[in-house]
C-alpha positions in Angstrom: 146.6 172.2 28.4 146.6 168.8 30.6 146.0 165.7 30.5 144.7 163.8 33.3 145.4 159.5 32.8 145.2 156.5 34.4 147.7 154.4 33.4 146.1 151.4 34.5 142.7 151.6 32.6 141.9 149.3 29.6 143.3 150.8 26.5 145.6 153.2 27.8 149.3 152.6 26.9 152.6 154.9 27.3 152.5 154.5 23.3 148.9 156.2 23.2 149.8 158.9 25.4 152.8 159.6 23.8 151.3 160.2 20.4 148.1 162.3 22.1 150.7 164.8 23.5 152.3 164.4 19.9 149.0 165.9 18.1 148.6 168.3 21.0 151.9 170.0 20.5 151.0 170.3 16.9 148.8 172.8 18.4 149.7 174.4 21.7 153.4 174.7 23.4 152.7 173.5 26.6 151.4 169.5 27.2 151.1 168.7 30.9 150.6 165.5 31.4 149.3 163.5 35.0 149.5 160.1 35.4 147.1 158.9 38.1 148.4 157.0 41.2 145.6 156.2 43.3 141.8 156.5 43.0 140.6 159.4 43.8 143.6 161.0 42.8 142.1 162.4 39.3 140.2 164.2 40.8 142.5 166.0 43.6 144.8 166.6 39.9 142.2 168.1 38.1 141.5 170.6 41.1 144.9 171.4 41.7 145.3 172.5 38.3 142.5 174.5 37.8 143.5 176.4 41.2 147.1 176.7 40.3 148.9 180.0 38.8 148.6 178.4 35.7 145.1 177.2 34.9 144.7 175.2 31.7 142.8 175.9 28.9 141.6 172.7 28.3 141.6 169.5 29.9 141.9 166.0 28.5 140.7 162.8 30.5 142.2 159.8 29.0 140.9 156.4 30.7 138.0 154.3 32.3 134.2 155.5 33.0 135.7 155.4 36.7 138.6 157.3 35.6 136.5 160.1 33.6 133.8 160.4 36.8 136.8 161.5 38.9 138.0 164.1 36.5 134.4 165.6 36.0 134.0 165.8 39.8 136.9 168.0 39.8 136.3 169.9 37.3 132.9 170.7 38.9 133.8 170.8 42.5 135.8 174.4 40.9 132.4 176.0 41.2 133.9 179.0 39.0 135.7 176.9 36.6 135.0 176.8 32.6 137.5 175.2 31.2 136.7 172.6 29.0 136.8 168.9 29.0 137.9 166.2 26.0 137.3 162.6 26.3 138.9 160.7 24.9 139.2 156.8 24.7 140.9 154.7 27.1 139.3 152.2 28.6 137.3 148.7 28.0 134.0 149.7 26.4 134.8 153.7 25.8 130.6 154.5 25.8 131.5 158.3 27.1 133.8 158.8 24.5 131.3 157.2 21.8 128.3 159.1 23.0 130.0 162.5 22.2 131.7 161.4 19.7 130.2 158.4 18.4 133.4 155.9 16.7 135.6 158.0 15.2 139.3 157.4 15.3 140.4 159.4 18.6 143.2 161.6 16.5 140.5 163.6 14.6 138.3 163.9 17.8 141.4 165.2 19.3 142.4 167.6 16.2 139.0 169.0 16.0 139.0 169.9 19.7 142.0 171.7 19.3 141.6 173.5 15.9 137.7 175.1 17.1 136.2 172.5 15.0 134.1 170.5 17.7 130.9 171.7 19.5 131.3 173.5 22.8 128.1 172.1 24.7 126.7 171.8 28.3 125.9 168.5 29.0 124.2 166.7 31.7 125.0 165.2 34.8 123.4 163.2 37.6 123.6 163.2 41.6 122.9 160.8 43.6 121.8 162.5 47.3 121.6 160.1 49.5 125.6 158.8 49.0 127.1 162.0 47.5 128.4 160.4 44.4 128.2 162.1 40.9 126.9 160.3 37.9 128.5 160.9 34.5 127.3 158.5 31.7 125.0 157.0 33.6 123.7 154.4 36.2 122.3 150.5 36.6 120.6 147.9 38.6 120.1 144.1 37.9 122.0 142.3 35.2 124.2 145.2 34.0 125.4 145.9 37.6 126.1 142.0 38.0 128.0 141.9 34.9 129.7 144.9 35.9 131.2 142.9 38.8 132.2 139.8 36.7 133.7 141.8 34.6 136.9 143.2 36.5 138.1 139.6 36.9 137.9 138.7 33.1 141.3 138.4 31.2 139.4 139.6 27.9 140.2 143.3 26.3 138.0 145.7 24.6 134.1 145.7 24.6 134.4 141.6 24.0 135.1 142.1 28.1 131.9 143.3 29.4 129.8 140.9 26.7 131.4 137.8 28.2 130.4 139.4 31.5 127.1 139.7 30.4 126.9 136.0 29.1 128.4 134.9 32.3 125.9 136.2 34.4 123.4 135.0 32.5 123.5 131.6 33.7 122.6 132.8 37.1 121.0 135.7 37.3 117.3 136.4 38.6 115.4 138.9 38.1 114.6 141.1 40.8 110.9 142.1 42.4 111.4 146.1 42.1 109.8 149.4 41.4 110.7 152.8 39.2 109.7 156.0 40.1 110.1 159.1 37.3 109.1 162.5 39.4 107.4 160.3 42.1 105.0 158.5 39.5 105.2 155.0 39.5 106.4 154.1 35.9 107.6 150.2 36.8 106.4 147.6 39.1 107.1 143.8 39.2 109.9 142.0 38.0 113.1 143.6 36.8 116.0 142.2 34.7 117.8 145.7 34.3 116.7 149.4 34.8 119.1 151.7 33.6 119.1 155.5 33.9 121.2 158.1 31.9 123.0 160.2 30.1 124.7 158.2 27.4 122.7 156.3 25.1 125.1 153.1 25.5 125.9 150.8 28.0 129.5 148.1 26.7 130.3 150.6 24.5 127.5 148.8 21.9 124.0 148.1 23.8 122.0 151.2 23.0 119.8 151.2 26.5 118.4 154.4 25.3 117.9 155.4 22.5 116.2 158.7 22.5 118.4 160.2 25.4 120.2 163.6 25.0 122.8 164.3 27.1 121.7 168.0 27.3 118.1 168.0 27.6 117.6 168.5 31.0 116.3 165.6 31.5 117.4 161.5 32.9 116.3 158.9 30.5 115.6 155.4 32.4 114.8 152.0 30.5 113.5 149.1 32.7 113.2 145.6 30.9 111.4 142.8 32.6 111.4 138.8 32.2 108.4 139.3 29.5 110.6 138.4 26.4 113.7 136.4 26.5 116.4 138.6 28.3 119.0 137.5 25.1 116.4 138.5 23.0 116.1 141.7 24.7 120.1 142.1 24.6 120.8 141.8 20.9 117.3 144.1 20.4 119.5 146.6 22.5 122.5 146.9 19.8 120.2 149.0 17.7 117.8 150.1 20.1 114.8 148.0 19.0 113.7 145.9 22.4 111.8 149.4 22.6 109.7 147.9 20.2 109.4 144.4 21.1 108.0 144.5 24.2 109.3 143.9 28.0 110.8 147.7 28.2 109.2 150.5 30.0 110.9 153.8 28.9 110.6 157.2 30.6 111.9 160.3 31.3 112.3 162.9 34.3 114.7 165.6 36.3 114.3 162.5 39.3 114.3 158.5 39.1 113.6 156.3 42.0 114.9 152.5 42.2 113.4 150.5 44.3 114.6 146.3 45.6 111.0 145.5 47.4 112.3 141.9 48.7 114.1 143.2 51.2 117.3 142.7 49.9 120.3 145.5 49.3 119.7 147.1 46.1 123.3 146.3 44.1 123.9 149.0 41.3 126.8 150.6 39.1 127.7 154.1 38.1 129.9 155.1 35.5 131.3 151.0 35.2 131.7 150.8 39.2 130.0 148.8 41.4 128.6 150.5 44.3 128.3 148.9 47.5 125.2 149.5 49.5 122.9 148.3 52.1 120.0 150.6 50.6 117.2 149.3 49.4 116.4 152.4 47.2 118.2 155.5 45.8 117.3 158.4 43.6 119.1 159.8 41.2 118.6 163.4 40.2 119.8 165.7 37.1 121.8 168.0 37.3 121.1 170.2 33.8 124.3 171.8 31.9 126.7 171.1 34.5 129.7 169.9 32.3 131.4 171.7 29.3 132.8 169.8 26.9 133.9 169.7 23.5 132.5 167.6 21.3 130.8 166.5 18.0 128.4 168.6 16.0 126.0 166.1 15.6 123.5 166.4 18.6 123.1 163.0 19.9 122.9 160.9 23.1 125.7 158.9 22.1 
């Protein structure tokens, strides 16, 4: 087996590596492990390995969003390739590791993989055409993607990082005059404060954006919230997935989703907890069903 980490993300330590190959050992004789140099350069690991002499029979991504996104690229750019992928915690907010395997301690995640005890499940993924980038947990515009951007400058740890982010952006964010499409029907117009499409269920590891996603449905959830209730309100609704109820959210789902920016300005957004720049005013993001094997809990939930 191998695992693929980047030294550099949040959580990840030489300490926590050492005791994941510790437990994996316990279980199979050989523990490759790859230490990211670069970006990009999880993903040229993770296809050199599955195209080497010696493919392994599982792979385990230890860091970021950013990190993970890279290792599922190459895992599907090996058209042919099966071999299954754990996630496992690493970086600041950890919401692909909790949306497969909710909060439970990372050792018996781990131990379940390796023993049969997990669920081997096809999960979703998303595409986004017009720039060629692949969409793992999922994808935002507005306040998250601003947030997202504060964030990498914030000397906090842990989810407490991308909260402050939020509350920091706060102060001067404006809503934006934009539009949603779900398989070219117009599901949003008008003001926007977030839209947020997925895959996972959470966004900081603790804002559950959407609540009745499953990641292998076949389908993209997307949430928008506008300015009609207080956008704090809306945020502390989101920890338990209530601002469904309150008001201000348009939920929806579809195999495509549309944003539109209709001011004429560049539409900002982040992927996977990485700000994409862009001149485009719009994107689409499409699903790609079952394109991702991974091991994971046995209870079926978006995370």
């Amino acid at each position: 087996m191998a695992i693929v980490a980047n030294p550099k993300a949040g959580s990840t330590t030489e300490e926590y590596l050492a005791s994941v190959a510790t437990v994996c050992r316990d279980y199979v004789d050989e523990v490759d492990i790859v230490r990211t140099l670069r970006p990009g350069h999880a993903t040229e690991a993770v296809a050199e390995l599955l195209r080497g002499p010696e493919c392994p029979d599982v792979i385990v991504s230890i860091g970021g969003d950013g990190t993970l996104r890279e290792v599922v690229t190459g895992l599907v750019e090996v058209a042919s390739n099966h071999t299954p992928l754990v996630v496992l915690p690493g970086g600041t907010a950890n919401s692909n590791y909790r949306s497969l395997w909710d909060d439970v301690p990372w050792h018996e995640a781990l131990t379940a993989a390796l023993t049969g005890a997990a669920e081997s499940r096809l999960i979703d993924l998303a595409w986004i055409a017009e720039l060629s980038r692949m969409v793992v947990l999922g994808l935002s515009t507005g306040l998250f993607a601003e947030a997202t951007a504060r964030a990498l400058s914030l000397p906090v740890s842990g989810r407490p990082r991308y909260q402050r982010a939020i509350d920091e952006a706060l102060e001067t964010y404006h809503p934006y005059e934009g539009r949603v499409l779900v398989d070219g029907v117009v599901v949003h117009s008008g003001k926007t404060v977030v839209a947020n499409i997925g895959g996972g269920r959470y966004r900081a590891g603790v804002l559950n954006m959407l609540p009745k996603s499953i990641r292998d449905d076949g389908l993209l959830d997307v949430c928008v919230v506008d300015p009609s209730i207080p956008t704090r309100t809306a945020l502390e609704l989101m920890r338990s997935g209530r601002h469904l109820e309150a008001g201000g959210s348009t939920y929806a789902r579809g195999r495509s989703v549309t944003l539109e920016r209709l001011d004429g300005l560049p539409l900002h957004f982040e992927h996977d907890g990485e700000v994409v720049p862009t001149d485009r005013s719009s994107i689409t993001v499409e699903v790609l069903p079952r394109a991702l094997h991974v091991l994971a809990s046995h209870q079926r939930t978006g995370g």
